[in-house]
N, C-alpha and C positions, 0 to 999 in steps of 0.2 A: 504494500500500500504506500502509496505516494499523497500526503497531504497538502493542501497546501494554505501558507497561513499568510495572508491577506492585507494585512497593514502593520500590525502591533502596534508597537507606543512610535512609530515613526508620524514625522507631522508635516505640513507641506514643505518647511523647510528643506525635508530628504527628497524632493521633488513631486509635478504635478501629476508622477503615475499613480503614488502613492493613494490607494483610494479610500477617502474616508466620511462621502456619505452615505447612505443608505443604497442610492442608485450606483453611484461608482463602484459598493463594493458587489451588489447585484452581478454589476455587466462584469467586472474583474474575474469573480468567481464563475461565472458562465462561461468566459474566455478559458481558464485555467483547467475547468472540466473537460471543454472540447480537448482541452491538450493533454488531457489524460489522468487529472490529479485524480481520487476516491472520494476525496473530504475534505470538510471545509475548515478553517481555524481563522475566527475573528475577534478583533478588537470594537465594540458597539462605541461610536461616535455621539455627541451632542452637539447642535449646530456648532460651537463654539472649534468643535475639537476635541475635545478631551473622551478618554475613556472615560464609558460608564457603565454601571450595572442597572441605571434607574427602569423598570419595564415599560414605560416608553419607547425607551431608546434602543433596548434591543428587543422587543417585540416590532419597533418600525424596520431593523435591523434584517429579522429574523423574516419576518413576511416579503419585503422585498428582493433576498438571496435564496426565498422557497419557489417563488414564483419564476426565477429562471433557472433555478437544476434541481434535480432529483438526489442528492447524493447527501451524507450527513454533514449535518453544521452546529461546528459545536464554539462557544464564548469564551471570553477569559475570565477571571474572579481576581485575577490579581492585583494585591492589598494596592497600588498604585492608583485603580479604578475606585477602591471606597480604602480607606486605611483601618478605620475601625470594624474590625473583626462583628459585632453587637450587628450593625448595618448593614455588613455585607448576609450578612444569615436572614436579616429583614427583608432586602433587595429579594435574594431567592424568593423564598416564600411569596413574594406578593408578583413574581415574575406571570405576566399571561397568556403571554408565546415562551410552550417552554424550547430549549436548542437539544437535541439530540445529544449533544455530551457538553462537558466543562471545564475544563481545568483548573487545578487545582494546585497551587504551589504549596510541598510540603512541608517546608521547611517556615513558613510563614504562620503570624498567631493565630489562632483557629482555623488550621487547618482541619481536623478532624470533623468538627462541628458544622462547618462547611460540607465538606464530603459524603456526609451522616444525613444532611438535609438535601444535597442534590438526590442521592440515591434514594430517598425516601419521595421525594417529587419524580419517580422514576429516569430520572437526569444520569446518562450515563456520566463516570468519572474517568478524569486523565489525572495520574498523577503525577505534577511534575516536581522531579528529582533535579535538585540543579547540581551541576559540580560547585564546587567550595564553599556549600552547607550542608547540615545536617541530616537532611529532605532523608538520605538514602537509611543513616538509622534509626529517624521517626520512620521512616515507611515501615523496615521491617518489622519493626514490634507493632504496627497497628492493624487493630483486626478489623479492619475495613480494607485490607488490603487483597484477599481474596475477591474482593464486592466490585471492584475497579474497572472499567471497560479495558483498561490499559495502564503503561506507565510511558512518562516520558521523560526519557535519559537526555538532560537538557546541559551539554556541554558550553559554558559559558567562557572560555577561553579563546580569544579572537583572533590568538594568535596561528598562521597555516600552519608551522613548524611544530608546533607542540599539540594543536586539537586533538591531535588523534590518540598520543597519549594519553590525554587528558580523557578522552572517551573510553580508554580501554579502563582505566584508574575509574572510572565512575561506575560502569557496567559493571566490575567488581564488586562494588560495594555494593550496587544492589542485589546483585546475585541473581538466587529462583526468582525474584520480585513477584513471590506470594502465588505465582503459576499464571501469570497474567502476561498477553502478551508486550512488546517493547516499542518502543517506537524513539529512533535514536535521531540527533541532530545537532545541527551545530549553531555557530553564532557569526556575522560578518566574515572576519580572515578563515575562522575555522570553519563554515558554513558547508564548502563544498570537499577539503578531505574527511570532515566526518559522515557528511552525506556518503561519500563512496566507502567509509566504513562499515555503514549501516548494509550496503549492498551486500559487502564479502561476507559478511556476518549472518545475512540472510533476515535485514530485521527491517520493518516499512520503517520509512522515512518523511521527513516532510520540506518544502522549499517555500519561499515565498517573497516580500518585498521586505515581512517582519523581521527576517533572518539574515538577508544580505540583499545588497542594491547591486552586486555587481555578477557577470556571467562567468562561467568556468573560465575564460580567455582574460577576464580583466577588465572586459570594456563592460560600459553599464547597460543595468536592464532593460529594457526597455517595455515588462509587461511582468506582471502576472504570468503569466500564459509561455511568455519565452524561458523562463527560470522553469516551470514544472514540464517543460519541453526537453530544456536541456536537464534538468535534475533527471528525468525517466531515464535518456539516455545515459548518462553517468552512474547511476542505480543499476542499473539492466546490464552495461559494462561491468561492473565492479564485481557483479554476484557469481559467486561458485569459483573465484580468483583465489581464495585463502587471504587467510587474515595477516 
């Protein structure tokens, strides 16, 4: 499976492909599908900009990214969209388009309580494991962690030369990750060798605009659509290579 995740916390400064209203990230994620991504991963906007959880914003989010693909779309919850843990549990709960899955950063305060309340709104859960927090030995002692649609081995080292380390050093630590499947990736410099790590490895991955602005050659993105073009074919190369 090849994701792909749609804006993040980037804002028009990172430029104007970068999509971040309702309609942008609609056609975005429709372009993205045609080229082959599985699923959806987005950041819900307020005119202003800003991430949010408020169910306005990602119910307006949610219905205009339903009405041009068939494929799952799942939000963020992360503490940067609301900080107080109390609110972000509120946000859920009164959400009225629910997103087919969430993420869930685990190393953040109430994560659990969070995770506890998606899965109870039938919300599947992503659990994201960052490198250089703790995410990976809160996840294995929690017994929400069989419940998880997934995990996501979120290597935050931006650096080419070291990413891949850095992803092997994480996938360690989370080990069996509780028998759930994985979903491995990287960040800006690291974005495309741990992407081809995830390939050898034989684990989905995800591409996007949130991850990196620039193409396997260096020159910039120029879509959605061309990153989960060129991420398949870099995936689809890498697999059954060895690690």
């Amino acid at each position: 499976m090849v994701q792909v995740c749609l804006n993040g916390v980037r804002t028009a400064a990172d430029g104007a492909l970068v999509p971040l209203s309702p309609e942008a990230m609609a056609a975005s994620a429709a372009e993205a599908v045609a080229a082959g991504a599985t699923d959806v991963h987005v950041h819900p906007r307020t005119p202003c900009g800003n991430d949010s959880m408020a169910p306005r914003v990602v119910a307006a989010t949610l219905e205009a990214i339903r009405a041009r693909v068939r494929v799952p779309v799942g939000v963020t919850t992360g503490a940067w969209a609301e900080p107080d843990p109390a609110t972000r549990l509120e946000r859920v709960r009164a959400w009225t388009v629910l997103p087919d899955h969430a993420s869930v950063n685990w190393h953040e305060p109430g994560a659990e309580e969070l995770a506890a309340a998606l899965i109870e709104r039938g919300i599947g859960v992503e659990a994201g494991i960052w490198s250089g927090t703790d995410g990976a030995a809160r996840f294995a002692s929690s017994p929400l962690g069989p419940k998880v649609l997934r995990v996501l081995a979120e290597v935050m080292d931006p650096d080419p030369v070291t990413a891949q380390a850095s992803a092997r050093a994480l996938l360690t630590r989370i080990g069996a990750a509780h028998g759930r499947p994985v979903l491995l990736h990287g960040e800006d410099g690291g974005a495309w060798p741990v992407l081809r790590l995830a390939g050898r490895r034989g684990l989905a991955t995800r591409v996007g605009l949130e991850d990196t602005l620039l193409m396997p050659d260096g020159s910039r993105a120029e879509s959605n659509a061309r990153l989960v073009a060129a991420g398949l074919a870099e995936w689809r190369a890498a697999r059954g290579t060895g690690d």
